[in-house]
N, C-alpha and C positions, 0 to 999 in steps of 0.2 A: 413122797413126791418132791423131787426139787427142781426149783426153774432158776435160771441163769439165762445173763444177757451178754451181751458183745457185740463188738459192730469195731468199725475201720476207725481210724485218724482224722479223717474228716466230719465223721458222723452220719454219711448220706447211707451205708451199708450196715444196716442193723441184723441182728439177730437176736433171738429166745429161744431156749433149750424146756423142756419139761420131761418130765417124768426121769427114769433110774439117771444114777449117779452114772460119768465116763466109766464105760471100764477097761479103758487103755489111756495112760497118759506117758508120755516116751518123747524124750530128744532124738530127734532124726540128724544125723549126721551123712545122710547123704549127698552126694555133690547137687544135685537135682535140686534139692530142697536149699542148699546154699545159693545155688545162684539165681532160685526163685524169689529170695529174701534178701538175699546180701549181707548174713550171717552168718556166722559159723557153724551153727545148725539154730533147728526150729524144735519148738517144746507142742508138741500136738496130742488132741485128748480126740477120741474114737465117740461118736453114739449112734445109734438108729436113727436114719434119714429121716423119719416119722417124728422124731424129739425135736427139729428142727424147725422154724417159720420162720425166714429173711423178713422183717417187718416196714421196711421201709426198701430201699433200690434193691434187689437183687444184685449179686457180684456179677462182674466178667467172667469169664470161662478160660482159659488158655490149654491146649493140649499139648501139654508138656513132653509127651512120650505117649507111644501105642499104648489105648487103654487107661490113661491118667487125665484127669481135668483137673485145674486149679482154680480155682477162684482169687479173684481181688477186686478190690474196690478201682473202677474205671475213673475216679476223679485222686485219689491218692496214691495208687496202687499199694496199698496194704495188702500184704499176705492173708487169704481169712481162711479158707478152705483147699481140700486135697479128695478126689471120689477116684477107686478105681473100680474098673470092669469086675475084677474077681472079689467083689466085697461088694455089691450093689444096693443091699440092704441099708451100710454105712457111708458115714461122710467121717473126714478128718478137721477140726476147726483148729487156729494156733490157739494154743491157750493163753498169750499175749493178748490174745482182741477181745479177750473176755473183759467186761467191768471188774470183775473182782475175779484175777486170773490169782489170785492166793487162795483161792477155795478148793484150786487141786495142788495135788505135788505128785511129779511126775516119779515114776520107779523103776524106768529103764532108759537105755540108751540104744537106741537100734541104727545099722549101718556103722555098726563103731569101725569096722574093715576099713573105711571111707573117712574118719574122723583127723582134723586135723591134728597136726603130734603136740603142740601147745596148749590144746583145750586142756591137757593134761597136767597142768600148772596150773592151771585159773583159779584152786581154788586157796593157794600159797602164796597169791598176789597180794600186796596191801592194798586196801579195801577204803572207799574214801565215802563221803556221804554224797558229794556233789561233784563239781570238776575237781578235774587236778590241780593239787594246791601249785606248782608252775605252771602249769597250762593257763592258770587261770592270772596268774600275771604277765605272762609271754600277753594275753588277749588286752589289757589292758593298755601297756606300753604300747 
C-alpha cells in the first residue's frame, strides 16, 4: 500500500493518492499539454480515480478539447490533473505537484511526433545548481 501527497503552488489544492504504485509515468509532449502549462511538456503519472481524494479545494475544470478535462488550481493556476472520456476509471496528476515527485521516474515520452526539436539537447546542456552564473550578475547590476 503506498500513499503520496500533492497539491498546487499555493497550497489551497490538495491531494492524497493510496493504494498500488502509478502505473504509467510519461512526458507528454503534446502541444495541448504545453500551452496548458507553459512548458515544454509535462511529466504525468496515470492511477485509478478511486486512489484519489482532493483534501482541501477541489481544482477547476477546463475542457480543453472534446472529451478532455483538466484541472488547476483557481487561485494559482497550477497544472494538477488531465481525465479523458475513454479512460474513465483514471485520472492523470503532474508528477511536479506531487510533495516528493522523486518517488517516481517516468519511462516514456508520449506525443514525441509533437516534441519540440531542442528538448533533444537538454540533456548535453551545462547543468548549474541555481541561476545562471551571468544571469545572476546581469540581475544584480
Amino acid at each position: 500500500m503506498t500513499t503520496m501527497k500533492g497539491g498546487c503552488l499555493c497550497g489551497r489544492v490538495r491531494y492524497r493518492l493510496s493504494g498500488e504504485p502509478p502505473h504509467t509515468v510519461t512526458h507528454c509532449h503534446c502541444s495541448s499539454c504545453r500551452k496548458a502549462s507553459g512548458a515544454v511538456f509535462v511529466s504525468w503519472f496515470t492511477v485509478a480515480l478511486e486512489q484519489l481524494t482532493w483534501t482541501d479545494e477541489a481544482p477547476a475544470r477546463y475542457a480543453s478539447s472534446p472529451g478532455v478535462e483538466r484541472g488547476f488550481c483557481p487561485h494559482c493556476g497550477t497544472t494538477l490533473s488531465y481525465q479523458h472520456v475513454q479512460w474513465p476509471g483514471e485520472i492523470d496528476l503532474t508528477a511536479a505537484s506531487l510533495d516528493e515527485p522523486g518517488r517516481l521516474t517516468p519511462t516514456t515520452h508520449c506525443w514525441w511526433n509533437e516534441h519540440i526539436d531542442w528538448v533533444e539537447v537538454l540533456d548535453t546542456l551545462p547543468h548549474y545548481p541555481g541561476w545562471l552564473p551571468d544571469e545572476a550578475k546581469r540581475r544584480q547590476s
